[in-house]
Structure formats: structure tokens, C-alpha cells
C-alpha positions in Angstrom: 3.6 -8.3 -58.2 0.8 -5.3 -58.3 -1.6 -4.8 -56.2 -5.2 -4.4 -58.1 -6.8 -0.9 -56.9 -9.6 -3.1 -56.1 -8.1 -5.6 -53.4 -6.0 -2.8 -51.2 -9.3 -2.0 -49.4 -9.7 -5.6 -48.6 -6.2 -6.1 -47.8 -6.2 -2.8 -45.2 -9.5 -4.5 -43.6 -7.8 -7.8 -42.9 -4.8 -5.9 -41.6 -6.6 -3.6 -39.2 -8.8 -6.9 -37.9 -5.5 -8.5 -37.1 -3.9 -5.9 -35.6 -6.7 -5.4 -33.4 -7.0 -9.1 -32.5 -3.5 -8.6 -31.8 -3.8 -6.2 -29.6 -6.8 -7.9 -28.3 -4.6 -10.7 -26.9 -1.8 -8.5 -25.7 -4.0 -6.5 -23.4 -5.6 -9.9 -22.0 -2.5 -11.2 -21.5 -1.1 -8.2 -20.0 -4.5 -8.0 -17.7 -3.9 -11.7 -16.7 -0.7 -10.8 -15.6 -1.8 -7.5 -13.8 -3.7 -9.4 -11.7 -1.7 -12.0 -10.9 1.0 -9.6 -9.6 -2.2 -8.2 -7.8 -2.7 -11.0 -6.2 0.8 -11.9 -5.5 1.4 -8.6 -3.8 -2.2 -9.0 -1.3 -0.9 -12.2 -0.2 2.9 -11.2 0.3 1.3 -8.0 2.4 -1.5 -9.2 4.3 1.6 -11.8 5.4 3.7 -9.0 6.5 0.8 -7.1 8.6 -0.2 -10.6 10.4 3.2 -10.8 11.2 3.2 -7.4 12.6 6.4 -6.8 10.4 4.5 -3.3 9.6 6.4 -2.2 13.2 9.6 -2.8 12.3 12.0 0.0 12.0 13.1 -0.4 8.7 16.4 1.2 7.2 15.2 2.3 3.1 12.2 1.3 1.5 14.5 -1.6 -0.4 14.5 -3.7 2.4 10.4 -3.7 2.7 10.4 -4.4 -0.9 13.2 -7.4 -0.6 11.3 -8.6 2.4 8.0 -8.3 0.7 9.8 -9.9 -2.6 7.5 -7.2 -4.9 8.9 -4.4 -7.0 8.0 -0.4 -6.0 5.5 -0.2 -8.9 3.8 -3.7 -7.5 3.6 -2.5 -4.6 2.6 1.1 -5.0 -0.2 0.0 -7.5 -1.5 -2.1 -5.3 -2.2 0.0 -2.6 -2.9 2.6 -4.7 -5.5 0.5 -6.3 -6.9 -1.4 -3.3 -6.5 1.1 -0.5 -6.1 4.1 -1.8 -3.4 5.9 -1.0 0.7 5.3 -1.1 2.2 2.5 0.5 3.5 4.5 3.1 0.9 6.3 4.1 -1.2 3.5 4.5 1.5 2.1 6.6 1.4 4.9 9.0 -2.1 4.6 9.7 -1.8 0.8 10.4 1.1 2.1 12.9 -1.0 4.7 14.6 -3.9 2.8 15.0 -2.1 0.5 17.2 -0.6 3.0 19.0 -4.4 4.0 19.9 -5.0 0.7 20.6 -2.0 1.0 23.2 -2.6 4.3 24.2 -5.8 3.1 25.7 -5.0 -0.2 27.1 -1.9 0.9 29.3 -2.3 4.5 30.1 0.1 4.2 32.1 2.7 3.2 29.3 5.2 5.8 28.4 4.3 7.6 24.8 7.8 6.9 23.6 7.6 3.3 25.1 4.7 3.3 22.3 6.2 5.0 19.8 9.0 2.7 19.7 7.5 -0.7 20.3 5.6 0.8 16.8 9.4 1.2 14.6 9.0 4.6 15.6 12.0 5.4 17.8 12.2 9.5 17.7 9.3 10.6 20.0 9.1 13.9 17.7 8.8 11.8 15.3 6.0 9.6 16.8 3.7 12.9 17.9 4.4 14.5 14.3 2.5 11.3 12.8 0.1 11.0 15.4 -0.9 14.2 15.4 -1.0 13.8 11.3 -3.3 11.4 11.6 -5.9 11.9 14.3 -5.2 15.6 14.9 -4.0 15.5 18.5 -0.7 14.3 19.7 -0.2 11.1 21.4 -1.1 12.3 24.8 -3.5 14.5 23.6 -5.5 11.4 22.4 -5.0 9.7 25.3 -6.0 12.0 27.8 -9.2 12.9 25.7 -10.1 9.0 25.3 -9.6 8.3 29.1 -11.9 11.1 30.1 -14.7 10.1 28.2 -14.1 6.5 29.3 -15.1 7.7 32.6 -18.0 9.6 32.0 
């Protein structure tokens, strides 16, 4: 069989048009998918943060992910996309806003009583992402948020 000069034109147009409804498809599908790991991975973490599992003291990343039931990439897209920033990072700040929280309403609370009610068991540790965060360490904060309390 030959191919007339005349019909490869035609023939390359209806190619190309089904390629690209091809890939049309794909990427919808692919898309569909996106979002329904999106979705999957709110629901699994918004879970986790009402359980206050976000305090735990965790061992290696592996066991957030098994206990989340997501994959890294899931879960680092999704943050990435819907806070952000990394996973961990975003974790940290959840962390030290409770700590403020804590700071406040028991002054009389020990730092590393705080600290480790938060996962956060090395007190060095504790200041170092405090002090990361909101620029002052633990009692730093506190001292400054008590004063103007009663002023």
C-alpha cells in the first residue's frame, strides 16, 4: 500500500488531534486523581491535628506517614500546596503555638514540662524551635507576654 502525497497531510492532522485528545484525557484523569489524593490527605491530617497526634514524639517520619496512611510526596504536596511550606515545618509551628498557648495559661508550668507535653523532650531542643519561630526563647516569650498582661 502507498500513501498518496496528497492524503499524508490529512493523515498527520488526524494523528496530532488524537494524540492530543489523548493527552487530553490523561491529564484529566491524572488531575481527578491529584485531587482525590488531595483530599484524601486533608481529611487523614486534619484527623491527626484534632487528635492532637501532631504532639507525639515520633521515632522517623515513616511512622507519621503509616499513621497518616499517605505516601511522602502526598503529603509533602499537600502542604506544600495548601499551607505553604514542608510538612514539618508546618508541624513545628502547630507545636509552638500550643506551647504559647501553655506558656500563658500556667506560668507557673515548667518550660520543659511544656516542651515535652509538646513531643519535644530535649529542652535545648524545645528553646531552639521556639526561639525559631517567634524569635525569643520559651521564657523569653513568656516573661514578655505576662508583663504586658499586666499593664
Amino acid at each position: 500500500m502507498t500513501l498518496n502525497k496528497e492524503k499524508l497531510p490529512i493523515l498527520n492532522l488526524r494523528f496530532n488531534l488524537k494524540r492530543q485528545i489523548y493527552l487530553r484525557r490523561k491529564m484529566n484523569a491524572e488531575a481527578a486523581l491529584l485531587k482525590k489524593k488531595m483530599c484524601f490527605t486533608g481529611e487523614r491530617l486534619e484527623k491527626w491535628v484534632l487528635e492532637g497526634k501532631y504532639r507525639i514524639k515520633y521515632n522517623s517520619m515513616d511512622e507519621i506517614l503509616e499513621e497518616l496512611g499517605v505516601t511522602g510526596d502526598e503529603l509533602n504536596l499537600y502542604c506544600s500546596r495548601v499551607f505553604g511550606k514542608r510538612f514539618l515545618t508546618w508541624r513545628k509551628e502547630l507545636r509552638i503555638e500550643d506551647a504559647k498557648r501553655m506558656l500563658i495559661s500556667d506560668p507557673e508550668t515548667p518550660v520543659s514540662t511544656i516542651g515535652e507535653s509538646l513531643g519535644i523532650s530535649d529542652k535545648a531542643d524545645f528553646r531552639h524551635q521556639f526561639k525559631s519561630i517567634t524569635g525569643l526563647t520559651p521564657t523569653g516569650w513568656r516573661e514578655k507576654k505576662l508583663k504586658k498582661i499586666k499593664e
